[in-house]
N, C-alpha and C positions, 0 to 999 in steps of 0.2 A: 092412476096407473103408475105402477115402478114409485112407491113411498120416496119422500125424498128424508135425510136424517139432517144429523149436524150441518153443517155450511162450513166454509174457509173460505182463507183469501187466497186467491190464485197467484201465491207468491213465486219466487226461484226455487225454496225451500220444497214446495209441493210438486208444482207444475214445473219442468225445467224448461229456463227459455231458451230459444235457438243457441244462441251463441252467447260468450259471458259478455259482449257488452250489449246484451241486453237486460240486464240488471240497472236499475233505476238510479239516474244520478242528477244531482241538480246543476252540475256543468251547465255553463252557457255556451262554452265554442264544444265540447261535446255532449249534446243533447241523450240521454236515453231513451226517447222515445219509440224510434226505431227499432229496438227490440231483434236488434242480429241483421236488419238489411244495411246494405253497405253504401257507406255516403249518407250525407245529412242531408239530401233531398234533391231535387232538380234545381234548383235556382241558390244563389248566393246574397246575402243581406250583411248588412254590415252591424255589427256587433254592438246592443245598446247599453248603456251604463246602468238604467232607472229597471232593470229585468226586475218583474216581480220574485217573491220567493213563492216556489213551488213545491204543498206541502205533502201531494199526494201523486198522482198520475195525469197526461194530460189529452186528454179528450181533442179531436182536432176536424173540421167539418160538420156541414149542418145534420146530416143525417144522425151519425154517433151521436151527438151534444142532443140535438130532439128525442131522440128516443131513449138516452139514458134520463133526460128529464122526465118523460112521461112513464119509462119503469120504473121508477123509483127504487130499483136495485140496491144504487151504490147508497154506502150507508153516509157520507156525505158530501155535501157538493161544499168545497172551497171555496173558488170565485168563477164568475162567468165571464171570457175577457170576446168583448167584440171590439172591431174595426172602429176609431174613434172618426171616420170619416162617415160614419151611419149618422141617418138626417130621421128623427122622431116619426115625420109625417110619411115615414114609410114601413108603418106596422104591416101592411100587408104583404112584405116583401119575406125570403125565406129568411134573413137573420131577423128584421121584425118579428116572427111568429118564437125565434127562438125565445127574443127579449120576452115576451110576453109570457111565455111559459115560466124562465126563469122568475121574471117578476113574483105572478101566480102564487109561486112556493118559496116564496121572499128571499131567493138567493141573492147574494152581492154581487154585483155587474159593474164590472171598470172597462171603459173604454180605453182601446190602447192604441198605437201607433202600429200599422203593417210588421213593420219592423221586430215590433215584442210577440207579434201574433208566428211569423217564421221562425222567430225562435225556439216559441213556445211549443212550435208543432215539430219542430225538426226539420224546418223546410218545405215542408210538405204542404200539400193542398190541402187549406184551413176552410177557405170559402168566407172568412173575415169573421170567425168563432172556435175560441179553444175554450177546454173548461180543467178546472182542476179539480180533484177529484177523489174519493177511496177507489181502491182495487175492487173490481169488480166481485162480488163473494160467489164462487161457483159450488151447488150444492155436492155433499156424495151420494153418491150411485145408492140403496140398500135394497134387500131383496123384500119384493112383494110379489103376491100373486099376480098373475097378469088380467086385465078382464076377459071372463068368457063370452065371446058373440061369435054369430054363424057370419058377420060380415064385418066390412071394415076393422080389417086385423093390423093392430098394432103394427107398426111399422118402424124401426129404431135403426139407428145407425150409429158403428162405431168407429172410430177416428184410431189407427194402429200406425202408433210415428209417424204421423205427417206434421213435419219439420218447418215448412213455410211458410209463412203468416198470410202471405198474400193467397195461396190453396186453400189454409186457412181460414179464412173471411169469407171466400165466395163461397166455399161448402157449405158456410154458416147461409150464408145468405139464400141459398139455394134451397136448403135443408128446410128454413123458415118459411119460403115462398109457396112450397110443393105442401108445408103442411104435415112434414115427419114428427113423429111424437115423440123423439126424445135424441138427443146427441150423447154419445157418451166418448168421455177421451181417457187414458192411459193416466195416473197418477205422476208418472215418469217418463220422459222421453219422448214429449210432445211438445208439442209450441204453445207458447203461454197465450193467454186471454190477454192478448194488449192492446192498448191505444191505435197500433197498425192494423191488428186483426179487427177492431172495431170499425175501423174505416174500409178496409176492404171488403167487409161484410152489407156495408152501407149501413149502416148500424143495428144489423139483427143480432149480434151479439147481446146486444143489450137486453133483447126480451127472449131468444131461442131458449126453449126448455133446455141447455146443455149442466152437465152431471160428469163430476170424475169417479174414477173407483180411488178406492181405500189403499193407500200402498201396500197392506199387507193381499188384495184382493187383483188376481190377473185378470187377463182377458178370457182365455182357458178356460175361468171358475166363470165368469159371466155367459161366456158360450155355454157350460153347463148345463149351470141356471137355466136359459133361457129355451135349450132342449126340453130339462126335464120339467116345463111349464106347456111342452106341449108345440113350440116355437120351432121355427126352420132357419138354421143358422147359414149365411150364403155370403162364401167370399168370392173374389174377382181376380181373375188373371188377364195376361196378354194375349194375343188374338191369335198369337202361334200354338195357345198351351193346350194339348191334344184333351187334355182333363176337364175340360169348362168345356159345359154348354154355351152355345149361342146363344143372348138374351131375348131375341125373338121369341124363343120356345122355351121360356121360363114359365111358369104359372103358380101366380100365388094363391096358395090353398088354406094357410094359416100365419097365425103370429111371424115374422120377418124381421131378422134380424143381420142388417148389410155391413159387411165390413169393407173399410176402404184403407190398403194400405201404405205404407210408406213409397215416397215416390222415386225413391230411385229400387229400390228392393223390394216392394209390394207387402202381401201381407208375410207373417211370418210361416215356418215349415208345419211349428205346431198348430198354429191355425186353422191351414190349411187340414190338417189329417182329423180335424175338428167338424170342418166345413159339412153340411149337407150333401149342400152344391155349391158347385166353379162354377162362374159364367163368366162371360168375353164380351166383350163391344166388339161384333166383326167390323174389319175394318179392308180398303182394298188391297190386293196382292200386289204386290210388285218384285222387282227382281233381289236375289238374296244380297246384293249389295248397297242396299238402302236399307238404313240402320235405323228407320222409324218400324216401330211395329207398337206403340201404344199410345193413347190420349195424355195429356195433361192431365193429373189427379183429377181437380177440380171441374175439367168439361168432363170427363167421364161420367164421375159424381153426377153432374146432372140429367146425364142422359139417363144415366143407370135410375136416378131417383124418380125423375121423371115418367119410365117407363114404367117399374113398379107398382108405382104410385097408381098410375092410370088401371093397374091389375088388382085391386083392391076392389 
């Protein structure tokens, strides 16, 4: 289902990342890993002299690191750095299980000091395993028929400017959990596939069907497509928007295609005039001077996929 073509690396070039410093650098006091979040992490470590050199991107936590080993995506693994205070006779612990993977497919494993591991991650929570890495290669989108069946219809979701890595990860993660058949993001003016977004996803990045379009290819041309296959194109507004249905009384009838958009501006105007159906997460009333009226991208995304999902 949905052919996949050529591949690329989900570089700045293709994908653009949040912010420019999230463009990859092998700085030691500034880490790129982060990919546009602000601050090198919650904790402070003191700066070591013996840093490895890092030749590619860096993996950080057990889950990312395990399932980028068992997808075998990335076209190569560098080195696998764990916690040099790891004791052999604890294979059965979670970075035991990662050593053993690595081993498995004879990657190089240096034990290092807490110290090179904070660095390596950006601060962040390693879990006492980073790994270094190629970029992840994210297939492109290309047009194929969709399969015909009277049930279990295609279920696809697209990603329109969402800007945060951390909305990012859990949509992935979400998206992966419930079982959607394909992610698709913007060529332009998304948040790149990174190290953060792998870790926030708990590392469904790693294996989620996700798919970019072709720069010269919109969202527009994809909604098209996915009309004239027969498909019901459905975006999402706020709970005030008189245009959207209630997702209570949505009903999936065919092929579903969810758009989820940017989170400060939702989707865009042309999307919308695109759309099928609007629908809403109602949520409760309060008075006009509380200034919440929508979810967080990312729980909405679930609820929305979740619900869906169970419509199928």
């Amino acid at each position: 289902m949905g052919g996949l073509s050529k591949k690329f690396i989900a570089s700045a070039s293709i994908i653009k990342p949040l912010r420019q410093s999230a463009c990859y650098t092998s700085s030691v006091t500034s880490p790129g890993y982060n990919y546009g979040l602000s601050g090198k992490g919650k904790s402070k470590s003191k700066v070591v002299s013996n840093f490895p050199v890092v030749k590619g991107e860096v993996l950080f936590g057990l889950h990312p690191v395990s399932m980028a080993l068992k997808s075998h995506r990335r076209d190569v693994v560098h080195n696998v750095f764990i916690d040099k205070k790891f004791h052999a006779e604890d294979n059965d612990s979670p970075v035991g299980k990662v050593l053993q993977l690595a081993s498995k497919h004879h990657h190089t494993i240096k034990a290092v000091s807490r110290e090179v591991l904070d660095q390596l991650s950006g601060n962040r929570p390693h879990q006492g395993v980073c790994m270094d890495v190629d970029s992840l290669r994210i297939p492109e989108w290309c047009e194929q028929d969709l399969p015909k069946t009277s049930t279990n219809f295609p279920f696809w979701l697209l990603m329109q400017n969402i800007m945060d890595p951390m909305n990012f990860g859990a949509i992935l993660r979400t998206a992966y959990y419930l079982g959607l058949d394909k992610i698709i993001v913007p060529a332009n003016n998304s948040c790149r596939p990174s190290p953060v977004v792998s870790k926030a996803s708990a590392g469904a990045m790693e294996v989620v069907d996700l798919v970019h379009l072709a720069p010269n290819t919109t969202e527009s041309k994809l909604c098209s497509w996915w009309k004239d296959q027969g498909g019901e194109v459905v975006g999402t507004g706020v709970s005030d928007d008189s245009k959207c249905i209630q997702l209570n009384t949505f009903k999936m009838t065919r092929p579903t295609l969810l758009i989820l958009g940017n989170e400060g501006s939702g989707i865009s105007k042309e999307l919308e005039e695109i759309c099928d159906t609007m629908i809403r997460i109602p949520g409760q009333v309060y008075p006009s001077t509380t200034q919440i009226d929508s979810l967080n991208v990312s729980v909405a995304a679930g609820i929305l996929m979740h619900w869906m999902k169970a419509l199928r």
